[in-house]
N, C-alpha and C positions, 0 to 999 in steps of 0.2 A: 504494500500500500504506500504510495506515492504522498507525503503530505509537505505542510509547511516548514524550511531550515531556519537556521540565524540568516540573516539576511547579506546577502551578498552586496555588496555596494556598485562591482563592476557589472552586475544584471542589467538594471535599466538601460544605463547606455550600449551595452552590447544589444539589447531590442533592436533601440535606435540606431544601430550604425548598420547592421545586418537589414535591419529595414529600410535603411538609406542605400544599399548596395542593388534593395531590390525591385524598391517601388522609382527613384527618381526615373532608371533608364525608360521605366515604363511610360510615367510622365511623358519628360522628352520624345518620346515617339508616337504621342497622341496628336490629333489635329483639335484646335483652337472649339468648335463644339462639340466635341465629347465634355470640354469642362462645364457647359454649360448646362449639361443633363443632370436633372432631379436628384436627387438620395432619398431611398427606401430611411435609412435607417434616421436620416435628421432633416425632418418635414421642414419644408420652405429656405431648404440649403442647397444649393448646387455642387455638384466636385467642388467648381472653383471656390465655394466659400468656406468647405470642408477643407481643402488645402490651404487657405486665407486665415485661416482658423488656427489650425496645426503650426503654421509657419510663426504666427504672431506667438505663441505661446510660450513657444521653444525660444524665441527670443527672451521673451520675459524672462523664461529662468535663465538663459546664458547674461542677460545685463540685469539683472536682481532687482527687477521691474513690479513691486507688488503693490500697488495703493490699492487703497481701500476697493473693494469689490472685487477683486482680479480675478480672471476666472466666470463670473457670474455673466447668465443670457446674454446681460445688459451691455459688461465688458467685450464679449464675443463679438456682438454685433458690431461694438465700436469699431475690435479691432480691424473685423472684415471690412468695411466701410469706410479707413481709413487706406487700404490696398485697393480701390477702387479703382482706382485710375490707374493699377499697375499691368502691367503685359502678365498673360497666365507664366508665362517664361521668368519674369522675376519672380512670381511667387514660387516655381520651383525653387529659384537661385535659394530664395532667402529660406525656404524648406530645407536643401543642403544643406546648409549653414547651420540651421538651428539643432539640423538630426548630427551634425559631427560634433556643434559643441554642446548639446547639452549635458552630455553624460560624464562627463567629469565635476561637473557642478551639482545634479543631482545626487550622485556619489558622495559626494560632502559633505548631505543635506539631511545624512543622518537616517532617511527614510518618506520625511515627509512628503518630498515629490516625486517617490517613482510613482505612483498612478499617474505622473503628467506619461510616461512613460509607454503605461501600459495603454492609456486614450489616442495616442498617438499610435501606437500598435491597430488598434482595433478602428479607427480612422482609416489608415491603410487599407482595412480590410471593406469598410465601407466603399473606398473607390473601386476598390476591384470587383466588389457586388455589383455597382451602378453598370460596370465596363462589362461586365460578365468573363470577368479575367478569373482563374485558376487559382485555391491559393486564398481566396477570401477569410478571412480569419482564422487560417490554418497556416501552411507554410512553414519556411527554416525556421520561422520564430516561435515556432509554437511551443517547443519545450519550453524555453527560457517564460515565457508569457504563463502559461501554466503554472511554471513555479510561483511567477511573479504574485499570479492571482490567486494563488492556495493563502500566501504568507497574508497579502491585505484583507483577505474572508476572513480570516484569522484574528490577526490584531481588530479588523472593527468590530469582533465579537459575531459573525453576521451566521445566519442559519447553517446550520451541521447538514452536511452532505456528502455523500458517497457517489463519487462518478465513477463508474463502469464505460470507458470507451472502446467504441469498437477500432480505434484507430489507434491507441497508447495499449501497450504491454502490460503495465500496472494499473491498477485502480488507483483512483485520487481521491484525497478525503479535502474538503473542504472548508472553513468558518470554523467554528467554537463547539471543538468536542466536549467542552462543561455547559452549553447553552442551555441545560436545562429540559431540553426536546430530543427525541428523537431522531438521529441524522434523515435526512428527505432520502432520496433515491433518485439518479440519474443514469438511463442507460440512452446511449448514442453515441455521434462524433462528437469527436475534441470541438470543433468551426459550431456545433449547434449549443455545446455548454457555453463558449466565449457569447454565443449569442445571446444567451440567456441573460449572462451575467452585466452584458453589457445594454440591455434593452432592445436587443435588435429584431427584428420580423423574425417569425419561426413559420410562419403560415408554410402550410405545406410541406413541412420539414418531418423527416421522421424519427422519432424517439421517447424514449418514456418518462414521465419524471410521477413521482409520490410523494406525499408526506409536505408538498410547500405549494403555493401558491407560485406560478412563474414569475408576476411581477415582482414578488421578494426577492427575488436573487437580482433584479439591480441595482447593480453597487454605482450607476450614473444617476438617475432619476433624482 
């Protein structure tokens, strides 16, 4: 049974640079509207505001950018809206940018920001849904994001659950083995648990889950 370690510090950045290795080429070799196609998973967002989004963030933790709200809808949308006027081609640039430096600074941070980590992981995964690319919240990254997301179910205290993947060799235990409840039950792909955990469409998707409510297992919402 696969559960949460001490916490590695080189993790998150390692997401983000293997992520960086995987998704920018892909970027780059899209045409100018693909960016402009909808996202399932974040209503009234485009690629390009999902990458507008991502890129801004990553800056913030590389220049220790946090005033009050950071983070919040309200921030979000500033930040997209202040990339407005840029070419989708800068917003990749400054997406490089952010996925090479942020990982040494979240490393630092003790803990507090690798979910900026793991959001960015699972963003990735939303463009490659939109694109119908390969790899949508699965991928090289998946171990490392699994681990990532066993330790934060963890520390938030969040629902006790057992994942049975049909794609991982071990079983993974999830959230607060003292929680007081029952672990839930999860049988399916590793790409349909991220989903869960991360509020994403499952319509249509096949797998099992017991013992929890789906919408409780988002750790964004």
């Amino acid at each position: 049974m696969t559960t949460a370690e001490v916490r590695d510090p080189e993790l998150p950045g390692r997401i983000l640079t293997n992520e960086r290795d995987a998704l920018i080429p892909l970027l780059r070799s899209r045409p100018d509207a693909d960016f402009a196609l909808p996202t399932a998973a974040c209503p009234g967002w485009t690629v390009r505001d999902v990458l507008a989004h991502c890129s801004s963030a990553l800056m913030r933790v590389v220049e220790s950018r946090y005033e009050k709200g950071v983070f919040s809808p309200e921030c979000n949308d500033r930040d997209i809206a202040e990339r407005a006027e840029w070419t989708n081609q800068q917003v990749v640039d400054e997406l490089e940018r952010g996925m090479t430096e942020a990982g040494p600074v979240i490393a630092k941070a003790g803990g507090v920001l690798d979910m900026v980590a793991l959001g960015e992981w699972v963003h990735a995964g939303d463009v490659r849904d939109v694109w119908g690319e390969p790899g949508a919240y699965a991928g090289a990254g998946l171990p490392d994001a699994l681990t990532l997301l066993a330790r934060v179910t963890r520390e938030k205290a969040h629902v006790p659950l057992h994942a049975d993947l049909d794609d991982v060799d071990e079983p993974l235990r999830l959230g607060d083995p003292v929680a007081g409840r029952t672990p839930a039950r999860f049988i399916g792909e590793a790409a349909t648990l991220v989903r869960l955990y991360s509020g994403r469409p499952v319509q249509g998707v096949d797998f099992e889950l017991a013992g929890v409510e789906a919408g409780e297992l988002n750790l964004f919402g």
